[in-house]
Every structure is written in C-alpha cells, then in structure tokens.
KEPADREN-909853 format. One record per residue (C-alpha): residue in three letters; x, y, z. Coordinates in pm, 1 decimal, decimal comma, always signed. Layout:
BEGIN
    aa          x          y          z
   Ala          X          Y          Z
...
% end
This chain:
BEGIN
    aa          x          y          z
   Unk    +1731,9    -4199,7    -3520,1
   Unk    +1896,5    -4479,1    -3415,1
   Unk    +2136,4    -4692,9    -3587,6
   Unk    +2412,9    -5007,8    -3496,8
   Unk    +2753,3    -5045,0    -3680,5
   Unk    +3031,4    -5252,5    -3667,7
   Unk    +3303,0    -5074,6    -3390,9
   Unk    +3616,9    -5030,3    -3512,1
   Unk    +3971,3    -4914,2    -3381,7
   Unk    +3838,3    -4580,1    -3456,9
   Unk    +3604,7    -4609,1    -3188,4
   Unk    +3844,9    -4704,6    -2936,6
   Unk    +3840,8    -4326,3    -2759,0
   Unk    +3498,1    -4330,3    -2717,1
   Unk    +3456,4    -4696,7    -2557,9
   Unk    +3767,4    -4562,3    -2335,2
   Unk    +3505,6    -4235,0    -2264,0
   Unk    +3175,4    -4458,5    -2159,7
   Unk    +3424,8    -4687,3    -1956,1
   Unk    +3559,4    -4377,9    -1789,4
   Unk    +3202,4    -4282,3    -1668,9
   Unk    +3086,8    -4623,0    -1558,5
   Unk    +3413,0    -4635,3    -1337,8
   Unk    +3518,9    -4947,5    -1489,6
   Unk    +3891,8    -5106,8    -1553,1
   Unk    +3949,4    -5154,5    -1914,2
   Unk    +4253,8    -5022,0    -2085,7
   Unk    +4252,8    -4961,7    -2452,2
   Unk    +4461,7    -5285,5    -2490,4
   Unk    +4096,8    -5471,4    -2337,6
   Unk    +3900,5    -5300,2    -2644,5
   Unk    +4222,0    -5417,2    -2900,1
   Unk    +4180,2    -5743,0    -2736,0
   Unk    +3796,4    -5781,2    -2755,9
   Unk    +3771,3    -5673,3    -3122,1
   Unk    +4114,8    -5909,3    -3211,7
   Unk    +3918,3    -6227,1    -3083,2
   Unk    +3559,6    -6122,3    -3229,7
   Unk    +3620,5    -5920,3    -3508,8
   Unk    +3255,7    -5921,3    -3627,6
   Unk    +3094,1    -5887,2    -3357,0
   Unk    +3149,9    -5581,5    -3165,7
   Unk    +2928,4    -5275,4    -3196,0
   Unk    +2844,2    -4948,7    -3187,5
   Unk    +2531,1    -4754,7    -3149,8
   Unk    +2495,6    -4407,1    -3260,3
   Unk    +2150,5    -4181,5    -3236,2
   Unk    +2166,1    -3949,1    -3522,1
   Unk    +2513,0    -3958,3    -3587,1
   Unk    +2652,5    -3966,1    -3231,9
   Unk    +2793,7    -4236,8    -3083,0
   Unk    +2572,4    -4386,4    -2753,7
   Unk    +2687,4    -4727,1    -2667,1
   Unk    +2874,5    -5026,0    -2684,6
   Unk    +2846,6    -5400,8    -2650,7
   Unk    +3096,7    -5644,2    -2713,9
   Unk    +3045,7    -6075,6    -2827,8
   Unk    +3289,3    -6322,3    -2797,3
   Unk    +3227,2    -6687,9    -2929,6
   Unk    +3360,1    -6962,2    -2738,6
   Unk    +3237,5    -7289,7    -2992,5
   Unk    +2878,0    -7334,1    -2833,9
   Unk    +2895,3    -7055,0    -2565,5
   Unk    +2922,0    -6712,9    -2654,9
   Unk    +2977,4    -6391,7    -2387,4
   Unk    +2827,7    -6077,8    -2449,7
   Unk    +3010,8    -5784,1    -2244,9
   Unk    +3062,7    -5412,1    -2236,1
   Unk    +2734,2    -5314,4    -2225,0
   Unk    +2747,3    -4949,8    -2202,8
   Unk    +2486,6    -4630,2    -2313,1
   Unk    +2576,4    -4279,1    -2227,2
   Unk    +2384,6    -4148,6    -1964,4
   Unk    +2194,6    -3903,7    -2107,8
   Unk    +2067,0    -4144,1    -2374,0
   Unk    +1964,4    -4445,7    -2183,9
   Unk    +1581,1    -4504,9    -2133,0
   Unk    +1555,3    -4490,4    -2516,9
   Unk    +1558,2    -4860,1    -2576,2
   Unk    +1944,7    -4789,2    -2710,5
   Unk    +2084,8    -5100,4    -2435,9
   Unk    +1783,5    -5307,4    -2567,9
   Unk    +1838,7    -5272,8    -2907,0
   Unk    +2236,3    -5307,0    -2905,7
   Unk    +2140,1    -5644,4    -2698,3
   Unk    +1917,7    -5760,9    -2999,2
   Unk    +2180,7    -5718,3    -3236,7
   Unk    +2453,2    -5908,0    -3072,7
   Unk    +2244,2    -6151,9    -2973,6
   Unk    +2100,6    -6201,8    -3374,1
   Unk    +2442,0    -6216,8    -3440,3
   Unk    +2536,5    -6489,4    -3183,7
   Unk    +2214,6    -6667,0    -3370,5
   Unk    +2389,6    -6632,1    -3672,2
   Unk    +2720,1    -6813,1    -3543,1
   Unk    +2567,6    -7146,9    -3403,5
   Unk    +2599,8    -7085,3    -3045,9
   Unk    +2367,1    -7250,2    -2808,6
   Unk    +2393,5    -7063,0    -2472,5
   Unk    +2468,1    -6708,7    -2454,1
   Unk    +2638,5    -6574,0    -2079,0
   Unk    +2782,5    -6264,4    -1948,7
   Unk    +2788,6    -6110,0    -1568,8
   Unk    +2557,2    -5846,1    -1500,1
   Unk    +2547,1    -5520,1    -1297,7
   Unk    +2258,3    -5440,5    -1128,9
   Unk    +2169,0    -5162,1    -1360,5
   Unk    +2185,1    -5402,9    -1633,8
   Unk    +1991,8    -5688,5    -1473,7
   Unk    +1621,5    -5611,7    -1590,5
   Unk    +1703,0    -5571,7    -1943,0
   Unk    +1878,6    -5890,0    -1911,9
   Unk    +1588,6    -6107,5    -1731,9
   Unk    +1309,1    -5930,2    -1967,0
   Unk    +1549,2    -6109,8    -2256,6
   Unk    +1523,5    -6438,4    -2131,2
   Unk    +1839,3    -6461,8    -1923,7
   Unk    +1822,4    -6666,5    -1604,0
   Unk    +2038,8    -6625,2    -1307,6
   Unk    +2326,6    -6845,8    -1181,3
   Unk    +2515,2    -6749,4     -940,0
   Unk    +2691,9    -6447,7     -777,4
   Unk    +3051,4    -6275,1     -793,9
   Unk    +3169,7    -6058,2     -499,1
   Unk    +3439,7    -5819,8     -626,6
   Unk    +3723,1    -5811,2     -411,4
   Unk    +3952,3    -5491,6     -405,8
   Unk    +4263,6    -5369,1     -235,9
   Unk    +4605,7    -5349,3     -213,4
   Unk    +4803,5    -5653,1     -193,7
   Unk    +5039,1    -5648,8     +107,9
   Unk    +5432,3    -5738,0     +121,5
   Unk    +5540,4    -6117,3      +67,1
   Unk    +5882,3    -6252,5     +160,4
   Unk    +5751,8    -6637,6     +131,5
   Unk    +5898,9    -6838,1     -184,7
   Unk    +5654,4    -6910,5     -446,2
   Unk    +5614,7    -7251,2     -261,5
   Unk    +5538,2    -7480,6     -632,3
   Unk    +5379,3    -7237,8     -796,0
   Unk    +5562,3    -7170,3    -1131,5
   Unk    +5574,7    -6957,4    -1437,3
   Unk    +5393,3    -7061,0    -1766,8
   Unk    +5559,9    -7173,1    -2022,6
   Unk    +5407,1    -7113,5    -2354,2
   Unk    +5442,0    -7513,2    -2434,3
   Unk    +5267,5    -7553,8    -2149,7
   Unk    +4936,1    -7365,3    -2277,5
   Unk    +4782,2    -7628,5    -2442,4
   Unk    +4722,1    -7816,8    -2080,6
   Unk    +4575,5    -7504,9    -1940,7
   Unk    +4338,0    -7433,4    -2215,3
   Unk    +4228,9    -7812,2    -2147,6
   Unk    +4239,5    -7787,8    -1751,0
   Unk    +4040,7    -7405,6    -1860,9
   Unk    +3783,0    -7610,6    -2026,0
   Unk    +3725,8    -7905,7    -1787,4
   Unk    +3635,1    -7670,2    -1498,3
   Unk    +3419,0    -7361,2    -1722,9
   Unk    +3237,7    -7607,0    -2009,0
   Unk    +3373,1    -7364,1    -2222,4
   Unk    +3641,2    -7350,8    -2489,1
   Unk    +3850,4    -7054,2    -2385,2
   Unk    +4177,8    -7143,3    -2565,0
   Unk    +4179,5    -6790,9    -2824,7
   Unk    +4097,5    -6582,8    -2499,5
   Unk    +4384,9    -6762,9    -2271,0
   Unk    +4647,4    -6747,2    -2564,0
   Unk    +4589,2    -6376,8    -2606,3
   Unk    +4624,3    -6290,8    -2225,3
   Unk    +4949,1    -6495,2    -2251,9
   Unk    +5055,0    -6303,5    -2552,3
   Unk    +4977,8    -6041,0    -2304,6
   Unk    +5123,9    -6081,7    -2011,3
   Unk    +5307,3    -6452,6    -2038,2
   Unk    +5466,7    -6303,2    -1651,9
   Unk    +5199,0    -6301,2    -1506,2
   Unk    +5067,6    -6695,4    -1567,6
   Unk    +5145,6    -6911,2    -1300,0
   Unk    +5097,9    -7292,5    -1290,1
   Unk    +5080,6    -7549,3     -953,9
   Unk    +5157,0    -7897,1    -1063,1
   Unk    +5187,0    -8282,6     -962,9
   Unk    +5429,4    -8460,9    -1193,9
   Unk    +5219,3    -8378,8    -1541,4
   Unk    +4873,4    -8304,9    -1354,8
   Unk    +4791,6    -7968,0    -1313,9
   Unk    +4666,4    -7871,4     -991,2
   Unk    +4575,3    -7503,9    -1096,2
   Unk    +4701,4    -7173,7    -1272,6
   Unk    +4610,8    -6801,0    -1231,0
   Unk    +4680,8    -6553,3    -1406,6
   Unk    +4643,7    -6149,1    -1366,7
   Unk    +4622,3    -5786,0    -1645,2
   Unk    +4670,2    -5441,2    -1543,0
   Unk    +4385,4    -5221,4    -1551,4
   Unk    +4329,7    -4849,1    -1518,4
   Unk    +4202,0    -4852,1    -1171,9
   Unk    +4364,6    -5198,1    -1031,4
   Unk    +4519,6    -5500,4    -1147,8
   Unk    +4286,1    -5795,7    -1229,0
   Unk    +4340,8    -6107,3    -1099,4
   Unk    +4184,9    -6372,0    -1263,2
   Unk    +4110,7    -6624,1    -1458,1
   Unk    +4209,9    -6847,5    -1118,9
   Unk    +4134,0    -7238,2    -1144,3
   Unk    +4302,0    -7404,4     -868,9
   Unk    +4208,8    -7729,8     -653,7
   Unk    +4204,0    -7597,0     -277,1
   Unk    +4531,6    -7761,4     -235,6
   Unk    +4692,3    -7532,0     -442,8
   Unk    +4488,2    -7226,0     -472,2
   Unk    +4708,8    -7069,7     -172,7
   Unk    +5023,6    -7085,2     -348,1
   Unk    +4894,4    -6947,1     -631,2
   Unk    +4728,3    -6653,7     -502,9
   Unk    +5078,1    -6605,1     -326,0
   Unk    +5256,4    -6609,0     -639,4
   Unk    +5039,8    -6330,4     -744,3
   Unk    +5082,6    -6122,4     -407,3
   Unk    +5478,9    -6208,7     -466,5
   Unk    +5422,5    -6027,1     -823,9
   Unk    +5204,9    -5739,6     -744,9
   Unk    +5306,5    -5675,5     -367,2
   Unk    +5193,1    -5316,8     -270,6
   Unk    +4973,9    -5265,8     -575,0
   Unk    +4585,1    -5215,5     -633,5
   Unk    +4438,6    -5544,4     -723,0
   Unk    +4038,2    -5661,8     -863,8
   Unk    +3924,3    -6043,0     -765,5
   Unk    +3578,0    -6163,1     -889,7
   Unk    +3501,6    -6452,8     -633,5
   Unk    +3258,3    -6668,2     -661,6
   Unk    +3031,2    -6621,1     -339,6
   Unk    +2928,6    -6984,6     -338,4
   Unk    +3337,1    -7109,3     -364,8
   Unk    +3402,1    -7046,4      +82,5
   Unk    +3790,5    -7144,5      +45,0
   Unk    +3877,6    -6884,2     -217,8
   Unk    +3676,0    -6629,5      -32,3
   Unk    +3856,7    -6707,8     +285,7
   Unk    +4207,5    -6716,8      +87,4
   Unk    +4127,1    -6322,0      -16,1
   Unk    +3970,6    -6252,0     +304,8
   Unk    +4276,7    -6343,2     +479,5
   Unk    +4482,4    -6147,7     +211,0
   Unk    +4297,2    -5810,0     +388,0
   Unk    +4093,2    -5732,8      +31,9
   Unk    +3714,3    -5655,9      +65,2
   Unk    +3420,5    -5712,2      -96,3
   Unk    +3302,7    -5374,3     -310,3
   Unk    +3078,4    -5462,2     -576,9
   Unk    +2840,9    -5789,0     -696,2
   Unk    +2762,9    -5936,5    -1046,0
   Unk    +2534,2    -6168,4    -1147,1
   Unk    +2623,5    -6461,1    -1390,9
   Unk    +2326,8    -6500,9    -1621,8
   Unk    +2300,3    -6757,6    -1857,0
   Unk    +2023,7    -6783,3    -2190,4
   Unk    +2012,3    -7092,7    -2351,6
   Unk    +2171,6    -7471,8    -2266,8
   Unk    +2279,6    -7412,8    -1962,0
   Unk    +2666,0    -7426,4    -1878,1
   Unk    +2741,9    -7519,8    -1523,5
   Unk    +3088,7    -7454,1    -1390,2
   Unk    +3275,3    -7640,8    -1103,8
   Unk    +3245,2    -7400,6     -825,6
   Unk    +3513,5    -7560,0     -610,4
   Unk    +3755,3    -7515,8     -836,7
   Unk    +3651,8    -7155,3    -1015,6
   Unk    +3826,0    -6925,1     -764,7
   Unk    +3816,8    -6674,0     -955,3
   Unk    +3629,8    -6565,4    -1308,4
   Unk    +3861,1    -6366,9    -1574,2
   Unk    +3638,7    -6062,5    -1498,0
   Unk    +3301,9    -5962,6    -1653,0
   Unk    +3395,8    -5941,3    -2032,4
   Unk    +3466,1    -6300,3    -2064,7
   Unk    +3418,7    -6485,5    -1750,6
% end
C-alpha cells in the first residue's frame, strides 16, 4: 500500500540514497535547506512501510517550485511519481499560489505534460573544470549582506518571482561566494555559486551582457581548477558563448515547465537559473 508523509530530518539519508542513484548534486545541506524554507511541504512516499520517493515545494508568494522528484527504481511504474505530484500540488492549492514551475528531466517530462504542465524553454547544463585566472576581478565585488535587499529586488525584476527567503539562505550559506557588478547604486548583475557532491553550482546568475563577463570571472577567480555545474538558458546566445569560451560543455538538458499563470522571465538577462530545485 501506498502512503505520503511529511519528510523530516530523519529522512535526510534516504533522500541522500535516491540522489545518489539518479547521479544528482545535492548535499545534505540542499535537503536542510529545502525543508528550512518549506517546512510543510516536503514529502515522502513509502509503499508498505518503505520509503520510495521524494518531492520537494517551495512557495515563492504566487509561484511555487516543485523539485526533487525522485522514486526508487524498482518501484516506479506504480503511479508512486504521480501520486507524490498530486499531493504537492493539493498542497500548493492549499497555499494560494497561482502558477506552479519546476525543470524537468526527460524521464520526468510525461508525467509532467499528462498534469497539465506546458513547456517553456530549455536549460543546457554546462560542466567542467574551471581553468586558472590571473585577471583582477575587473568591478565585480563581494556581497555585502546590506546589500541583499537590492538583489532580492534586481532577483525579482528579471524571474517574476519573489525569491528573497531562497537568496537570503544561500547567503547565509555561502555569503563568499555572492558577487555583485554595479553602476553608482544600479546593479548591473550578481552571481552567486554552492558546492555540490559532484561539482560546484554556479548559479543563480542575473547579469546585463555588460557585466555578465566579469562576473563569471569572479567565479573562475574563486573556484579556479575545480568541477563546476551551469544551467544556461539555450535561448540567452551571450551567456552560452561566455561558458563556451570558458572550455565547459554542454552534458545534460531540462525543460522549464510551467502550470498555471504563466511567469515569463527576461532571457537576456537570466544567464544562469539557481539549478533545478528552485530555478
């Protein structure tokens, strides 16, 4: 039989286990930080007594994310990824939202479309390791936590999405790893980056094309000679070219899907989503 509960700390091992076997990047800090910004609404499924899958909400004011998606192997085809699907999404229902989002695999991407999720557009996932830099950081500064507030806003102008909670925790995080390109008080861009267990992930990365170059060499300055994960949008051709030129490589695609009021980023200036848990 199958049932869904709330996931808990407790059931932090096993997300690391189904994580592990999808090859994905999460750390145990990404399941502390998922359940520490939606409390309520991260579950569990378990078929008599065993635990199965995941899948993980986040509530952004109108626009909710729904991530981590995962079902053992030898359980899926049991209806186990619908029905963990149905209950976040009754639970999104419950919260107000109007348009529910997340970036799909292609293993994931019928289940999605047969539950009324259109497409948007397409991430290439960029991978390799980022090569020596001698170059000053060329106007690309740290964050200052002050200077948060301005980000979340500049976040929000560019996503139609109210990501402040999500951007103050990865800056609770890793406040080293936030850098900023500015004119006077105008903010020109920021990126930001988390390790991971098989890379480091670069992202979220707002930038105008001005000043998306010295950011991303801010981030090769901070992470020379280590593994690094960039979700590029394939329609945005300067911050492919920027990554391109950087020698990473496209490895993997994900689909941005979207159910609901539609939310319609600025391309030209997403360079790069925050990965696939919360765009």
């Amino acid at each position: 039989m199958l049932t869904i509960r709330a996931f808990t700390v407790a059931d932090i091992p096993f997300g690391m286990e189904l994580k592990q076997q999808a090859g994905w990047n999460q750390l145990e800090s990404d399941w502390q930080r998922y359940l520490a910004l939606e409390p309520t609404g991260c579950y569990l499924a378990e078929w008599d007594g065993r635990p199965v899958g995941t899948v993980t909400t986040c509530v952004f004011g109108r626009v909710a994310w729904i991530a981590m998606m995962l079902v053992e192997a030898l359980y899926r085809r049991k209806g186990i990824g619908r029905a963990l699907m149905m209950h976040a999404l009754t639970y999104l229902t419950s919260r107000g939202v109007r348009t529910v989002r997340l970036d799909a695999t292609p293993l994931g991407q019928p289940l999605y479309e047969k539950l009324g999720f259109g497409h948007q557009f397409q991430l290439a996932r960029y991978e390799g390791i980022l090569p020596q830099i001698n170059a000053p950081l060329a106007r690309a500064t740290r964050v200052e936590r002050g200077q948060l507030a301005d980000l979340i806003r500049y976040d929000a102008e560019i996503t139609e999405t109210e990501r402040g909670k999500m951007l103050e925790r990865l800056y609770t995080e890793n406040p080293n790893t936030f850098y900023q390109v500015r004119n006077g008080n105008q903010i020109e861009g920021f990126l930001t980056a988390r390790p991971g267990s098989n890379a480091w992930q670069i992202g979220p990365f707002l930038s105008t094309a001005d000043a998306g170059e010295r950011l991303l060499a801010a981030a090769r300055h901070r992470l020379a000679g280590r593994r690094v994960f960039i979700d590029v949008p394939v329609a945005n051709a300067g911050a492919t070219a920027w990554v391109q030129r950087m020698g990473l490589s496209a490895v993997r695609y994900l689909l941005r899907m979207c159910r609901g009021e539609p939310v319609v980023e600025d391309i030209d200036r997403l360079c790069a989503s925050s990965g696939p848990e919360k765009g």
